[in-house]
KOLVOSE-216739 format. One record per residue (C-alpha): x, y, z; residue in one letter. Coordinates in steps of 0.05 Angstrom, whole numbers, padded with zeros to 5 digits, always signed. Layout:
! KOLVOSE-216739
XYZa;...
***
This chain:
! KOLVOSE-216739
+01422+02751+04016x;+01380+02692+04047x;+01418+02626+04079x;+01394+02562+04094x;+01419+02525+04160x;+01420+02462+04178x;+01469+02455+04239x;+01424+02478+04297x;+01365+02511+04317x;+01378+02585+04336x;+01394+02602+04402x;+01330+02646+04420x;+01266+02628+04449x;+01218+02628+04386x;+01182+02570+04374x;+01203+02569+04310x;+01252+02501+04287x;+01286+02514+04215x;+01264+02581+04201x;+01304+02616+04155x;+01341+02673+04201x;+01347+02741+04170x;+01402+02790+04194x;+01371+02857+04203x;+01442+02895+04219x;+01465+02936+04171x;+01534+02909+04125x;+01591+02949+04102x;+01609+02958+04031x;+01659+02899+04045x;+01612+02845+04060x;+01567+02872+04003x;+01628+02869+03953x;+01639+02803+03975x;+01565+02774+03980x;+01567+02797+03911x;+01628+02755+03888x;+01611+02697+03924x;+01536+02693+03891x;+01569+02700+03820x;+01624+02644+03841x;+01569+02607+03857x;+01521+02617+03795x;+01583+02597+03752x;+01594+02538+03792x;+01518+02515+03790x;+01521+02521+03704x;+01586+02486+03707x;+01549+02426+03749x;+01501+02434+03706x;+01531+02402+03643x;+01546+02339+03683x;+01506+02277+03681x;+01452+02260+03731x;+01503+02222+03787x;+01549+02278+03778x;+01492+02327+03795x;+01470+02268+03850x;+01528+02268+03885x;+01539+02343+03886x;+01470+02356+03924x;+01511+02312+03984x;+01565+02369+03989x;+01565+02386+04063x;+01567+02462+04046x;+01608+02475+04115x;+01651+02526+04075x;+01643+02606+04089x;+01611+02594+04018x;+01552+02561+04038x;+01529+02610+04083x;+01518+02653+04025x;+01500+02600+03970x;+01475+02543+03997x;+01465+02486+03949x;+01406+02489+03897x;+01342+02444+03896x;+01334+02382+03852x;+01282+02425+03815x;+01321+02487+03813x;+01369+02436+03784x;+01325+02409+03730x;+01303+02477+03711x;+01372+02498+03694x;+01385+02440+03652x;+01320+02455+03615x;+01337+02517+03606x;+01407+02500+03581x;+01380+02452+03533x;+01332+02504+03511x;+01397+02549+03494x;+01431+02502+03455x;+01370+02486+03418x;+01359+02564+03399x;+01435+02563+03380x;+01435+02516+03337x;+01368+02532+03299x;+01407+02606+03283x;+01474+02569+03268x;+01430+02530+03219x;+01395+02590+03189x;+01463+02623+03178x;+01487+02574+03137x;+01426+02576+03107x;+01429+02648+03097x;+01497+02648+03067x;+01478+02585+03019x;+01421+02634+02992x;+01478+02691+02988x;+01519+02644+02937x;+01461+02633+02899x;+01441+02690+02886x;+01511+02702+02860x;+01519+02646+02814x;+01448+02675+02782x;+01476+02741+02780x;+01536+02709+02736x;+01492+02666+02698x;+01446+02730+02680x;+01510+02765+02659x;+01530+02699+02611x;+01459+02697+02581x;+01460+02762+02563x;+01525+02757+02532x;+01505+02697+02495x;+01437+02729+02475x;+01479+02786+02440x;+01525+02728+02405x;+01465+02695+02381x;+01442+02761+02354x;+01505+02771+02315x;+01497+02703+02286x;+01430+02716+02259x;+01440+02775+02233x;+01508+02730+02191x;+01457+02684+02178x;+01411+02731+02137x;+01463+02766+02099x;+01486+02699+02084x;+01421+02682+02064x;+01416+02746+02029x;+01486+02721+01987x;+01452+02659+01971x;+01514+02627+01998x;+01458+02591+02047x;+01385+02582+02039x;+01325+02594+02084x;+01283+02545+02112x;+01249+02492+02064x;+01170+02491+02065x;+01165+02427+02111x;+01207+02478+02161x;+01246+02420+02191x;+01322+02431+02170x;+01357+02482+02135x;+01374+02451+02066x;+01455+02456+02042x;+01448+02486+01986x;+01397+02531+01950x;+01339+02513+01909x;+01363+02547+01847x;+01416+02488+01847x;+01367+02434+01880x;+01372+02396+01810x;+01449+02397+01816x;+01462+02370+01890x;+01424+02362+01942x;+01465+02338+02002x;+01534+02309+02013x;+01577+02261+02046x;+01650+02251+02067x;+01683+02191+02054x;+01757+02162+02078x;+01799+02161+02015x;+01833+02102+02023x;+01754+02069+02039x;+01735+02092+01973x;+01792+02075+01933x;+01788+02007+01946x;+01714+02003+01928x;+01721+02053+01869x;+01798+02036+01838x;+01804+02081+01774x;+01875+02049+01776x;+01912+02117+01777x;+01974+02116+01836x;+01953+02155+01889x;+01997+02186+01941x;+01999+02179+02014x;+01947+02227+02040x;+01958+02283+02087x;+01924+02306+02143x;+01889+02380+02144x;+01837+02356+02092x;+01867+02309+02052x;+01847+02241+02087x;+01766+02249+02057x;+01735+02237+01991x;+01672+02294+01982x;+01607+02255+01960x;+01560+02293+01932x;+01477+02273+01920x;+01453+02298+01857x;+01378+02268+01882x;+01349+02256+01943x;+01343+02183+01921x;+01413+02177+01929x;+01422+02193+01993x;+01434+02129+02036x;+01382+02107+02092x;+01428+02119+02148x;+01449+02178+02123x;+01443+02242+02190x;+01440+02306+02179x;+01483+02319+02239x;+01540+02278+02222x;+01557+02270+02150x;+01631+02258+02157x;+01666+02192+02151x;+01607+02143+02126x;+01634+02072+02107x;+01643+02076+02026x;+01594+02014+02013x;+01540+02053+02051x;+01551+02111+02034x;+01543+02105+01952x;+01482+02043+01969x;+01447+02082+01928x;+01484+02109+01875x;+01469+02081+01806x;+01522+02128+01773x;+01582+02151+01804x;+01632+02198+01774x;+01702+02211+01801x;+01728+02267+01797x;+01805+02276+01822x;+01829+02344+01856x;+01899+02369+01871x;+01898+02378+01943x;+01908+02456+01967x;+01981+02449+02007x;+02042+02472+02014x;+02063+02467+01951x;+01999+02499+01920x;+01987+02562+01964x;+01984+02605+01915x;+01938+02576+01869x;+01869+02607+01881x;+01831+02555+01850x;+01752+02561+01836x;+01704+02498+01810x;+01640+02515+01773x;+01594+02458+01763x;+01555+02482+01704x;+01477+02463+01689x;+01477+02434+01624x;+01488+02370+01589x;+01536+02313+01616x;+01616+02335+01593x;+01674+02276+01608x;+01726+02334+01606x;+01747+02387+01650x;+01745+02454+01621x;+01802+02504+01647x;+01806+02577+01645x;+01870+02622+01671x;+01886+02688+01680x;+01938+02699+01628x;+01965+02737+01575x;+01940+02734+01503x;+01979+02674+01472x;+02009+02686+01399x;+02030+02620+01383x;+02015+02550+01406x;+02065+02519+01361x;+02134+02480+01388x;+02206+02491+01367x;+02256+02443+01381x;+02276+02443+01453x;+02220+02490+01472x;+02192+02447+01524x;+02255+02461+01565x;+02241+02536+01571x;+02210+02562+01623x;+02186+02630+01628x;+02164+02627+01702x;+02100+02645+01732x;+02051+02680+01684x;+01986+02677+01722x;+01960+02749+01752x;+01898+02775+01773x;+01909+02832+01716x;+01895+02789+01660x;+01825+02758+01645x;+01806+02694+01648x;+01833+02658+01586x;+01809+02587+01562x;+01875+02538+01567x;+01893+02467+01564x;+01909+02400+01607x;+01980+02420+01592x;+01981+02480+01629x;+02023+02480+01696x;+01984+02522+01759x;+02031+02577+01742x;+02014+02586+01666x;+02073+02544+01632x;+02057+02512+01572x;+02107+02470+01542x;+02072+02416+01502x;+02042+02455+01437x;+02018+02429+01374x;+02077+02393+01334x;+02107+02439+01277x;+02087+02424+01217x;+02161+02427+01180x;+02204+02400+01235x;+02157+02337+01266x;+02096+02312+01226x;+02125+02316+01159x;+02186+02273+01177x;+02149+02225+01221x;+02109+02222+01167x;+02161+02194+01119x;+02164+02143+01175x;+02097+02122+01183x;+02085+02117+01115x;+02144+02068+01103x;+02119+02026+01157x;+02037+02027+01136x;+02066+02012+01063x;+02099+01954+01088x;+02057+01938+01146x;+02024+01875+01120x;+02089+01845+01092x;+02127+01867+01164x;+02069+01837+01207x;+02065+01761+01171x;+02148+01768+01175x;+02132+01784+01244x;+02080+01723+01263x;+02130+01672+01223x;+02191+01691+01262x;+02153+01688+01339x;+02125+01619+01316x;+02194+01592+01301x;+02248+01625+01346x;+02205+01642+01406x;+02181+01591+01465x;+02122+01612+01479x;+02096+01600+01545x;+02037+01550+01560x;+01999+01609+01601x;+01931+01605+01568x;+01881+01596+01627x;+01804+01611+01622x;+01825+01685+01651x;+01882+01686+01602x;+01868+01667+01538x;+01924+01692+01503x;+01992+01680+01506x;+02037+01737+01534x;+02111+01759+01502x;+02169+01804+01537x;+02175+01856+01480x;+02235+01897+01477x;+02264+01944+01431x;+02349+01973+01429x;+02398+02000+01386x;+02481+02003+01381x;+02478+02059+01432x;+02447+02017+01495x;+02466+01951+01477x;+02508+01951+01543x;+02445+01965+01581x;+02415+01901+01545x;+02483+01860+01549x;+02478+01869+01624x;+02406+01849+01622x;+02417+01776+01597x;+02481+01768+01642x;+02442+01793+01705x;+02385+01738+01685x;+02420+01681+01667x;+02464+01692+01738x;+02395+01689+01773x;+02373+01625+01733x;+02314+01662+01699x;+02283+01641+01626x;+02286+01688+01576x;+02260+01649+01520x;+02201+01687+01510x;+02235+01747+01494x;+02234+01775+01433x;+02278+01837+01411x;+02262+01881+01355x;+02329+01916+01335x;+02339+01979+01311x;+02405+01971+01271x;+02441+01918+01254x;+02499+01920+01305x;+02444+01917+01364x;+02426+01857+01315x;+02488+01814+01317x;+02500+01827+01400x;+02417+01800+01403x;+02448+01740+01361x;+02515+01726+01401x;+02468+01728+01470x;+02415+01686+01442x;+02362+01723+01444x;+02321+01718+01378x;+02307+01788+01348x;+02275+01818+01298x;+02301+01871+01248x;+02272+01899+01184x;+02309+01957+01144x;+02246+01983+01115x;+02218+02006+01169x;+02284+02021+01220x;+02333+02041+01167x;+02328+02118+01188x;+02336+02110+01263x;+02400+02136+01289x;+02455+02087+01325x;+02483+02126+01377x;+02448+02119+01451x;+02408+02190+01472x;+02455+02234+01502x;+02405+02255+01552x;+02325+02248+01562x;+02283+02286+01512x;+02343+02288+01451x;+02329+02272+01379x;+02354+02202+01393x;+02315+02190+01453x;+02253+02216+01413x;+02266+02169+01354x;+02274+02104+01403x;+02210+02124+01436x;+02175+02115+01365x;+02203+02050+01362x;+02179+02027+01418x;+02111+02037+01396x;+02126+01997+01320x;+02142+01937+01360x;+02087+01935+01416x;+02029+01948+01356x;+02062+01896+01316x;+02059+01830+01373x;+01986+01858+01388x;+01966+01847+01319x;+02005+01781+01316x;+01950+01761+01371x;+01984+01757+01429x;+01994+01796+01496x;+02056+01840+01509x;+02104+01860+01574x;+02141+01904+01546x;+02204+01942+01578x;+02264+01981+01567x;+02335+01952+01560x;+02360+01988+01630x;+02304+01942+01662x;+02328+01884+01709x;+02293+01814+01736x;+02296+01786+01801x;+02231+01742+01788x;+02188+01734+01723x;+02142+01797+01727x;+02087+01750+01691x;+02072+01714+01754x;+02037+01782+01783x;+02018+01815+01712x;+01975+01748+01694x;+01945+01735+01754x;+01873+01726+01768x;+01865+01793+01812x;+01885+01828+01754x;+01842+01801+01692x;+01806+01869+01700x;+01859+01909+01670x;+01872+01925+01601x;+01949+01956+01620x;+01985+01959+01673x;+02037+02008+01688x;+02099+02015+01722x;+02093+02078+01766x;+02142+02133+01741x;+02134+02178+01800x;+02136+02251+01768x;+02076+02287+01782x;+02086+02341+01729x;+02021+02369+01702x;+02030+02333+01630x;+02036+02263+01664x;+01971+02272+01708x;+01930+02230+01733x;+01968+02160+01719x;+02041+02179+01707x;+02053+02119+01675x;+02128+02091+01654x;+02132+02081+01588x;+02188+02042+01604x;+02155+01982+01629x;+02075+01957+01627x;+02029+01897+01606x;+01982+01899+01548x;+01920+01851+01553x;+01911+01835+01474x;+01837+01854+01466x;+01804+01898+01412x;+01805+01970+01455x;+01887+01958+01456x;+01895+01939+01390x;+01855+02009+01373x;+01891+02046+01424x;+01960+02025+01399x;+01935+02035+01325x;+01910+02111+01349x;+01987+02115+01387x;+02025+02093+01329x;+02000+02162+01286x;+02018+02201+01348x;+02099+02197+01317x;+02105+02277+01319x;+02067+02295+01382x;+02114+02232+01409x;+02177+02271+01378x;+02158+02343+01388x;+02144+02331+01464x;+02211+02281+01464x;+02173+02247+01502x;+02139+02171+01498x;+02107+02183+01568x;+02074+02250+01559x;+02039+02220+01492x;+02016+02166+01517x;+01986+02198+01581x;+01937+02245+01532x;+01916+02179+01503x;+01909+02147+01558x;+01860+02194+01594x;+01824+02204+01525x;+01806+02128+01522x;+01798+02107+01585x;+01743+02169+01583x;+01724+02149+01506x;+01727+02082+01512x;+01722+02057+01582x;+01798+02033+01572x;+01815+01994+01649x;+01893+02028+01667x;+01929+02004+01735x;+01989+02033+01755x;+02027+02005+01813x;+02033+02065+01854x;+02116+02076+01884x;+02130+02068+01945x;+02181+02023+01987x;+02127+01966+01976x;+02122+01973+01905x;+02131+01901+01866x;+02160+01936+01799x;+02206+02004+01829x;+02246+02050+01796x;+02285+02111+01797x;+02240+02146+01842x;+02246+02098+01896x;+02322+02102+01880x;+02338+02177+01882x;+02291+02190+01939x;+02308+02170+02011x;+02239+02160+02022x;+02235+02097+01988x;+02309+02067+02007x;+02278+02017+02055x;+02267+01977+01998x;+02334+01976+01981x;+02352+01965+02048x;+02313+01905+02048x;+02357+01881+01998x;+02420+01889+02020x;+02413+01903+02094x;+02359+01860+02120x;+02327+01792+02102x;+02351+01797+02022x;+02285+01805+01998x;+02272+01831+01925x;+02216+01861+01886x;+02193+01838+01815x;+02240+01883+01770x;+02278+01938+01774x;+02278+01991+01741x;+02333+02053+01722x;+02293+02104+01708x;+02298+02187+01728x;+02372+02184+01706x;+02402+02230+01652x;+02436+02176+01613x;+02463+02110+01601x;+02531+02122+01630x;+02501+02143+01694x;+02452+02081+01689x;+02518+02045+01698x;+02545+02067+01755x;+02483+02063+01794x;+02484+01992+01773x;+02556+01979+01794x;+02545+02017+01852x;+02478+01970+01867x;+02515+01911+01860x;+02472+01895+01799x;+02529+01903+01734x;+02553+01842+01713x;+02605+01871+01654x;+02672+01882+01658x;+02692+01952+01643x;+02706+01943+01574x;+02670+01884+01527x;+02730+01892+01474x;+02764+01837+01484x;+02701+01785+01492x;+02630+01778+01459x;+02564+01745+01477x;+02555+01704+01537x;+02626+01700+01545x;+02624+01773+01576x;+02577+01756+01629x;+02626+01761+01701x;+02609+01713+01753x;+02605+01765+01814x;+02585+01835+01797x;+02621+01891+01784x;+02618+01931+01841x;+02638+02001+01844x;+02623+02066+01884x;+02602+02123+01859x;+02561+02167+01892x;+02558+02174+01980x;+02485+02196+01970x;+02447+02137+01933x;+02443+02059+01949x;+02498+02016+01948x;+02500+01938+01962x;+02556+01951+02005x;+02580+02014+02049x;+02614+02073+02007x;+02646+02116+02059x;+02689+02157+02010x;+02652+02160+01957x;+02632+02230+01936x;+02561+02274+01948x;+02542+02341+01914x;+02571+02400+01933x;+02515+02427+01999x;+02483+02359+02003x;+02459+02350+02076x;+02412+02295+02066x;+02422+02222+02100x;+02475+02164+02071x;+02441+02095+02059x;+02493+02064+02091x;
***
């Protein structure tokens, strides 16, 4: 090792002042151990000055080194001093530049990973898009698709072998379209899981609307999407629910000249007779349908499952005695019908209702017998308690007791022997009987006879009641468009589709497509009889003219907001709001009311006790006319699981009924 002195000069004689003095003597292994450990104490120390700042490094140059350590490691130079640093910096430089380039390194490392991945998805998505191609040609293969069209832009929808059928489609919301497009038949509340849409389909390619995209075809506004449309025919489908899963239903549309009827075909057995008995409309044989048998041609009347109830009237039990009936009444039709225009002119007020959108006058037409003269006896009371005028009624008995009661009540009625002197007295002892059939003919004698005395008709059943005069709504303005109106009966049986009309209470627009259509109705007597049914009749002429004839049919559709309810809305607890309303809430009331969907007319008064509506006492022995009519109802309870105008705790509910109280 070499030291630097600056205490003295050395001892000797040499002429030499500051010389660096080097010991020639040999050293132990001690002093070499420890040279050695001092020199790397004192490189450590030098890096650790290093780091400091310039006075740090300043004032350690003016260490007086009088230690043992500075004979051995005497303090460096200023330059020795900047070369470290420079060298220091140099290191930190180089470590940073390969802390840098490992981060690079491993960024590259990820990377490539993520590519590695992304080669393994593409490759799995090349082999899925392979698959699809290949289900593309066979589909193509099927037909069920076509190839591309000759401009080679899009794929067209449908094939060309059916391009002069459809060419494209659209998708609109169903309520959207019903308001723009009201065939006037009650629709139900739609469902969701392909129920909410109405399917458009483009016959031409002129009839596809501007904006119509051929990405999105779903949900275009109703307006736009038929801009084009110079025809439009509506076609109404059974949605595929719950209630329908088993009916694997197929629809052809066939290349040929226009048809306004749907042709049906069913797999069933061969039929021997299409004829009806008496009471055969209540059998039913349960479902027919299978895949065994072929495809047989079938009827309107045919349920999903293959029932049939409604056949061609019998010959010796229906049209021969209706047409003893008919014949009396054609025979003495002209005499009847001037009988008819004398009596309305003097015992009926007629109301001064002609406006330029009415221009004829309207009557409440009604028709009863000895059996539901209580019905109609509870009718006037009910009215006259409300304060409502009646005296545009007019009655057209069936017998002369129902004759006297119109008399005593003051209602003016009509009654002619010759042409009601076979129909039986007694009330129907349930729906569908002989004497429910033979009421149901009467109503359509009276209706055809006011619409040939020239003036419009309301007409309604006996078990109907008013809270406000129906005519208000029926003659307004914003419904001159109809020809009828209906009252909604709510069944949605096969032989009542589309409108399921009540029979038991609509408006007739005198015009000369109702005066035919009544005229056509009125030779219907034995279909009317053998189906013991009014309704079912008149549906199958109803669909037949409004197709035939372009005859305008609205039915108020049921529903807690309906203006003119009936037994639907009362039997199901979907609809007791509206009853609720009445009682419960802000005692509001619809038009009518209206007892329908109930066996018979003993039942029809207990629901009206029970409703706070029956304004009898229990028995009319001992009083007549007017003088019957209570003051306060007579309220009873009768059953815990329909509306009441007050709470019926007690009252009774079928045996297993778990359904909700009103109260």
């Amino acid at each position: 090792m070499f030291s630097k002195s600056h205490a003295s000069p050395p001892p000797s004689g040499n002429n030499s002042i500051g010389r660096i003095s080097l010991q020639k003597r040999p050293r132990s292994s001690l002093e070499r151990s420890s040279i050695t450990l001092v020199g790397a104490l004192a490189y450590v120390f030098g890096v650790i000055t290093g780091v400091l700042s310039r006075q740090s490094m300043t004032a350690s140059l003016s260490v007086q080194w009088d230690s043992p350590v500075a004979q051995f490691c005497p303090p460096p130079s200023p330059m020795k001093w900047k070369k470290i640093n420079v060298t220091m910096e140099e290191n930190r430089r180089i470590e940073e530049e390969q802390d840098q380039k490992l981060k690079e390194r491993q960024g590259l490392e990820k990377q490539v990973q993520c590519i590695h991945q992304l080669q393994n998805q593409t490759v799995a998505l090349e082999k899925q898009l392979e698959e699809l191609r290949e289900q593309i040609q066979n589909l193509q293969k099927a037909s069920i698709i076509p190839t591309s069209n000759q401009k080679g832009n899009d794929l067209p929808l449908f094939p060309e072998t059916v391009n002069q059928l459809v060419v494209d489609y659209a998708t609109v919301p169903r309520n959207d379209f019903n308001e723009l497009m009201d065939i006037g038949v009650p629709y139900d509340e739609t469902t969701p899981g392909g129920g909410e849409d109405v399917l458009l389909l483009y016959t031409t390619p002129g009839a596809v609307p501007a904006v119509h995209s051929k990405i999105n075809r779903s949900g275009l506004n109703a307006t736009t999407a038929m801009e084009n449309c110079n025809v439009v025919k509506v076609i109404l489908q059974d949605r595929h629910d719950r209630r329908r899963m088993g009916v694997k239903q197929c629809i052809a549309i066939v290349p040929n000249w226009d048809s306004f009827y749907v042709h049906n075909f069913q797999r069933l057995p061969k039929q021997e007779s299409q004829m009806n008995l008496p009471g055969e409309y209540l059998k039913a044989p349960g479902h027919v349908v299978d895949a065994k048998f072929p495809l047989r041609y079938t009827s309107r009347n045919h349920e999903d499952n293959g029932n049939y109830f409604e056949k061609v009237p019998r010959v010796e039990w229906f049209t021969r005695p209706f047409y003893r009936v008919l014949s009396g009444y054609l025979q003495n039709f002209d005499r009847v019908l001037e009988e008819v225009r004398t009596f309305i002119q003097n015992n009926v007020t007629i109301q001064s209702n002609v406006t330029t959108t009415n221009k004829k006058q309207t009557l409440v037409v009604m028709t009863v017998n000895k059996g539901q003269s209580l019905l109609f006896h509870n009718f006037v009371c009910h009215s006259r308690k409300l304060g409502l005028d009646l005296s545009h009624i007019i009655m057209f008995a069936t017998d002369k007791v129902a004759l006297e009661l119109c008399r005593d009540l003051g209602i003016p009625a009509f009654y002619d022997e010759s042409i009601y002197g076979e129909f039986p007295e007694e009330s129907a002892r349930e729906y569908g009987d002989y004497t429910f059939g033979k009421m149901m003919l009467a109503k359509v004698i009276c209706v055809h006879l006011v619409l040939y005395s020239n003036y419009n008709v309301l007409f309604e059943d006996v078990d109907v009641l008013w809270f406000k005069n129906p005519l208000e709504i029926l003659e307004s303005p914003e419904l001159e468009e109809w020809d009828m109106i209906f009252q909604d009966d709510g069944s949605r049986q096969t032989r009542f589709r589309p409108y399921s009309p009540n029979s038991g209470f609509y408006f007739v627009r005198n015009n000369e497509i109702t005066r035919f259509f009544f005229s056509t109705f009125l030779r219907m007597g034995d279909v009317i009889d053998s189906d013991h049914s009014h309704q079912s009749a008149l549906t199958s002429l109803i669909n037949e003219f409004a197709s035939w004839k372009g005859l305008r049919v609205k039915v108020y559709p049921h529903g807690p907001n309906n203006p003119f309810p009936g037994g639907v809305e009362f039997h199901r607890p979907a609809s007791w709001d509206l009853f609720r309303r009445m009682f419960q809430d802000n005692n509001t009331y619809p038009y009518i009311f209206h007892m329908s969907w109930t066996l018979n007319m003993d039942d029809k008064i207990k629901h009206y006790q029970q409703l706070g509506m029956w304004y009898l006492p229990n028995t009319t022995e001992s009083c007549s006319g007017l003088d019957c009519c209570l003051e306060e109802p007579n309220f009873v309870c009768h059953y815990g699981d329909k509306p009441s105008m007050f709470p019926c705790p007690d009252a009774p509910v079928p045996v297993g009924y778990t359904g909700e109280r009103f109260w």
